[in-house]
N, C-alpha and C positions, 0 to 999 in steps of 0.2 A: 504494500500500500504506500502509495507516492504520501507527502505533505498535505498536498492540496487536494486528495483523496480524504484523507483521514479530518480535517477542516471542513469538508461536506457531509462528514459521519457524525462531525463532534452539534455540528446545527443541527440533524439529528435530534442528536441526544439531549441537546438544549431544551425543544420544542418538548419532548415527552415531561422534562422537568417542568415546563409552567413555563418558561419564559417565550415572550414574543417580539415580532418585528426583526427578528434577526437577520442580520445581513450581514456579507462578508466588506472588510477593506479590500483595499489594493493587492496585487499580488507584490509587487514592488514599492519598496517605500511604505508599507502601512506600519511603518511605527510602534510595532512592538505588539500590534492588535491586530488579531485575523477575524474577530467574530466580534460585533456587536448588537446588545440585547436588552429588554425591559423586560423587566417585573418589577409587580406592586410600583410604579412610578418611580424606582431607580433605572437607572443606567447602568449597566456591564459592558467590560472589554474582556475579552479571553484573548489570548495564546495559547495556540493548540502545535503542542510539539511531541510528535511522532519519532521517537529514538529507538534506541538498541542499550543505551544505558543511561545510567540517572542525569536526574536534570539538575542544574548548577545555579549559582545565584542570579546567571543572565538574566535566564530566565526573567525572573523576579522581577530585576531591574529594568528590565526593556516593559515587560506587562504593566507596574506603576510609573514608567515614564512615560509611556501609550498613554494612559486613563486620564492625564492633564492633560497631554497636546489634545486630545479629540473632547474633555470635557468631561468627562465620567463622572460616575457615583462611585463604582466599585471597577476593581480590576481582578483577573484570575487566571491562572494556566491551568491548561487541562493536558496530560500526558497517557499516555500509555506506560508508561513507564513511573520510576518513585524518586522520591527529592532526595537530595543531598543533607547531612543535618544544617549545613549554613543555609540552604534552602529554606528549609522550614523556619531557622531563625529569622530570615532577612523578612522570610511573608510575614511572623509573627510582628517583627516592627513595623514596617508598612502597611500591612493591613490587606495585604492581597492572598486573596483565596486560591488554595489549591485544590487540586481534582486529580487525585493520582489513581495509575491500574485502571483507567477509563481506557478498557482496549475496545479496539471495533472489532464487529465479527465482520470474517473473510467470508469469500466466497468458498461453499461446503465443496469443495472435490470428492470430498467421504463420500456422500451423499451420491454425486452423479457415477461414483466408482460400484456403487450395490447396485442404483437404479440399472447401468450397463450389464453386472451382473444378473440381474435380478430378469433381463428380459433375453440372456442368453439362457439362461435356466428356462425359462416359460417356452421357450423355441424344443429344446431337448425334450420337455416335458410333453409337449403338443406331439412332436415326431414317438415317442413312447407310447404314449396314447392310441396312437393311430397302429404302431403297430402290435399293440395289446388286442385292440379290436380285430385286426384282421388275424389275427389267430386263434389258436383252440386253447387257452392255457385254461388249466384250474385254479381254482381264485382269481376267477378273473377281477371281480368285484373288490377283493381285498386290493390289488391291482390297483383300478379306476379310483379307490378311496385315497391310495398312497399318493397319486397323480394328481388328483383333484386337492387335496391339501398341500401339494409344493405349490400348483397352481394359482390358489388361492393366495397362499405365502408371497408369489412373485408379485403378484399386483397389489398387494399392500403393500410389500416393499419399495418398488415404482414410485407410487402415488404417495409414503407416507414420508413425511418432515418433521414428525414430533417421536421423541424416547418411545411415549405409550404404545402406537403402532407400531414400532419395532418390536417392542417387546412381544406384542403378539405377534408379531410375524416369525420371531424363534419360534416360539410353540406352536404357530404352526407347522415349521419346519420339521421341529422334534416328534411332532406326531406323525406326520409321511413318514418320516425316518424306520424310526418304530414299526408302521404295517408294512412299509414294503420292508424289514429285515424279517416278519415273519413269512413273507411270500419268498424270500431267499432271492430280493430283487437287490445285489451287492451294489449294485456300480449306485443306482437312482440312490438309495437311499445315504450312502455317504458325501455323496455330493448333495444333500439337503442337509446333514446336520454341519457339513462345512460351511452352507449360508446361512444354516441359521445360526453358528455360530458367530457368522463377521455381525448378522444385524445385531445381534445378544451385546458385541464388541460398541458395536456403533451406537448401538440404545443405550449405553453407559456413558460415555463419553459425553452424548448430548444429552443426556439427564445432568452432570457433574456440569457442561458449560451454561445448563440452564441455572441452577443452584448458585454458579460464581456470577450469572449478569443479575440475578435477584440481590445476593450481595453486593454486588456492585451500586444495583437502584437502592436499594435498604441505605447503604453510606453517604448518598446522593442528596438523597431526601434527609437524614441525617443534618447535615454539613446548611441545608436549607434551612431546616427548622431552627438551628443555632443561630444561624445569620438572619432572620427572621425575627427572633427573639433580640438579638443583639441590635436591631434596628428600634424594635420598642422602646427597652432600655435606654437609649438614645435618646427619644422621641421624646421618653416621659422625663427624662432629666432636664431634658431642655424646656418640656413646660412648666415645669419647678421653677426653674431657674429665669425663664418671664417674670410668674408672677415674680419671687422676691425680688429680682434686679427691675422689677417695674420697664423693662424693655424689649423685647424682640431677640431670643437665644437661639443662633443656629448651634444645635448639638449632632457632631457627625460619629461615630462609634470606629475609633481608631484601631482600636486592637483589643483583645481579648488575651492573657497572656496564660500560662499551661497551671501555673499556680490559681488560678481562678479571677484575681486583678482582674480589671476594666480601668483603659484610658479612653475619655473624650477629649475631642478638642471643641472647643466652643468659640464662639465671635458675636459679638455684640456692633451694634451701632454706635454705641458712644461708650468714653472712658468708664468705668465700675470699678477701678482698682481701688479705691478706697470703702468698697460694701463689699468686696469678695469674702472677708472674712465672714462678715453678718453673712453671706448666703452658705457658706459653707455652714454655718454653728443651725440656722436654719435647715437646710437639706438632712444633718443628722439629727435634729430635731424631729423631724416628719417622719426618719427612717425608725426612731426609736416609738413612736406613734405608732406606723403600720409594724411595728414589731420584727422588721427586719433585719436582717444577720447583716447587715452591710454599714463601713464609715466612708465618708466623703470627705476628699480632699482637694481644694481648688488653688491652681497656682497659676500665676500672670505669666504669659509668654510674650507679650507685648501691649500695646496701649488699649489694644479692641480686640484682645483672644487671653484665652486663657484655657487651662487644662485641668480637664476633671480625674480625679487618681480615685478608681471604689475599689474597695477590697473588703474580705469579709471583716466583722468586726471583732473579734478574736487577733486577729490580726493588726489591728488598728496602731500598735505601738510600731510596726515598723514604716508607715508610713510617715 
C-alpha cells in the first residue's frame, strides 16, 4: 500500500468515527497535514504515515506545525505503525493526538486463493458425478451424498467473506470426507478434508483479524471519548472562569498529562492579573462545593493568557 493509498483508507476510517467534511490537502506542500476534518464544531488535521517502523518526533512536529498554518483546533497522526517514547512525550506537550496500529486491510489474496480452489474442486466434483451416474456402483447414493456435500462446501466457499461461513464450509467438507471414506472413495475424499482444512485455516485467521479491527474500533472510540470529555472540562472551566473574571474566557484543553494533571491555556480580552488569585481561591472554592477531588492552579503567561495547572487534590502540595 502506497502513502497516498493508505490516506484514502485513513478518511475511511475517519468517516466510521463520526467525523465529517473531510478532505485531503495537497499532495505536495501540504504542510504537515494530509487529512482535514470536523466534529462537534472542532477542526482536525491528521498525518497519516504508513511505515515499516516507528514513528519519530517528526512526526509530531510537522502535524502541530500543520494545525497553525491551516488554522486548527486539534492536530493528530495516524500510523500503522507505534511511536517512539519521545513520540509520545512530544504529543503529551503539544497536545497532539495519536492513533497508533491503525493498519488498513489489504486486499484478501487468501480469499481469491480458496474461491480459485474452491471452483477447481466443484469442476472434479461435477466430472465424478457424472461418472458415478453413468455407472453401476453400489452405494451409489452414499456416492451422490459425499459429492453433493463437497458441492455444497464449494459454493459456500466461493461466495463466502465472513469466518462463520467458512467455518461451515469445513464441516461441510468433513462430512463428504467421512461418506465417501466409507464408500472406499480414497482420492474425492482426501482432497475435501484438505479444503476443508485450508477454509478451517482461513476461518481462523479472519475471525482473529476480525477481533484485532474490533480492538482497534474499541481504542478508537476510546481515545474519543477522552478527548470528548477533555473538551468539557475545558469548556466548563472557562465558564467558571467568565463569570469570576467578569469577562469572556477562551479555555483550550492543552494536555492531559499520564499522572492524571490537566493544563489549560486561557486568554482573556483585557488584563486580570491582579484577580487571578481571587479566581483561582474561587475555582477551588466551587471544586470543594461540588465535592471534587480536584485543586486549581492559575499562572500568568502574559498580559491576556494565563494557564490553568488541575490536579487531583491529594496532590495539591506539589503544585
Amino acid at each position: 500500500m502506497t502513502g497516498t493509498e493508505y490516506e484514502d483508507w485513513c478518511a475511511v476510517y475517519l468517516k466510521k468515527l463520526g467525523f465529517h467534511k473531510i478532505r485531503k490537502t495537497k499532495t505536495t506542500g501540504d504542510q504537515g497535514i494530509d487529512l482535514i476534518a470536523e466534529k462537534k464544531g472542532l477542526t482536525y488535521g491528521f498525518q497519516c504515515k504508513y511505515y515499516s517502523s516507528k514513528i519519530g518526533n517528526t512526526a509530531i512536529q510537522q502535524a502541530y506545525a500543520g494545525m497553525t498554518y491551516y488554522g486548527l483546533n486539534r492536530a493528530a497522526v495516524i500510523t500503522n505503525q507505534t511511536f517512539t517514547p519521545s513520540a509520545y512525550a512530544l504529543a503529551e506537550e503539544t497536545g497532539v493526538l495519536l492513533f497508533p496500529e491503525v493498519k488498513a486491510e489489504k486486499a484478501d489474496s487468501a480469499s481469491v486463493l480458496i474461491r480459485i480452489a474452491a471452483l477447481g474442486l466443484a469442476v472434479f466434483v461435477l466430472f465424478r458425478m457424472k461418472e458415478t451416474v453413468s455407472s453401476d456402483l453400489q452405494n451409489m447414493q452414499a456416492y451422490m451424498t459425499g459429492y453433493a456435500f463437497i458441492l455444497i462446501a464449494c459454493l459456500s466457499a466461493f461466495f463466502a467473506s465472513h469466518y462463520g461461513a467458512l467455518f461451515c464450509t469445513a464441516l461441510c467438507t468433513f462430512v463428504s470426507g467421512a461418506v465417501l471414506i466409507f464408500v472406499y472413495e480414497w482420492t474425492a475424499a482426501l482432497i475435501a478434508v484438505i479444503f476443508g482444512l485450508i477454509c478451517l485455516i482461513r476461518a481462523f485467521l479472519l475471525l482473529k483479524s476480525a477481533v484485532l479491527a474490533k480492538n482497534r474500533e474499541e481504542k478508537a472510540q476510546l481515545r474519543q471519548l477522552i478527548e470528548e470529555t477533555e473538551d468539557s472540562l475545558a469548556a466548563e472551566t472557562g465558564r467558571l472562569l467568565s463569570e469570576t473574571l467578569n469577562t469572556p474566557v477562551k479555555a483550550v484543553m492543552k494536555r492531559r498529562k499520564n499522572d492524571g494533571s490537566v493544563v489549560i491555556e486561557c486568554s482573556v480580552r483585557k488584563e486580570v492579573d491582579d484577580v487571578l488569585a481571587l479566581a483561582e481561591y474561587t475555582l477551588n472554592q466551587y471544586a470543594d462545593y461540588e465535592r471534587e477531588n480536584v485543586r486549581y492552579k492559575l499562572q500568568k503567561t502574559d498580559d491576556r493568557k494565563f494557564t490553568v495547572y488541575l490536579k487531583r487534590k491529594e496532590e495539591e502540595q506539589e503544585l
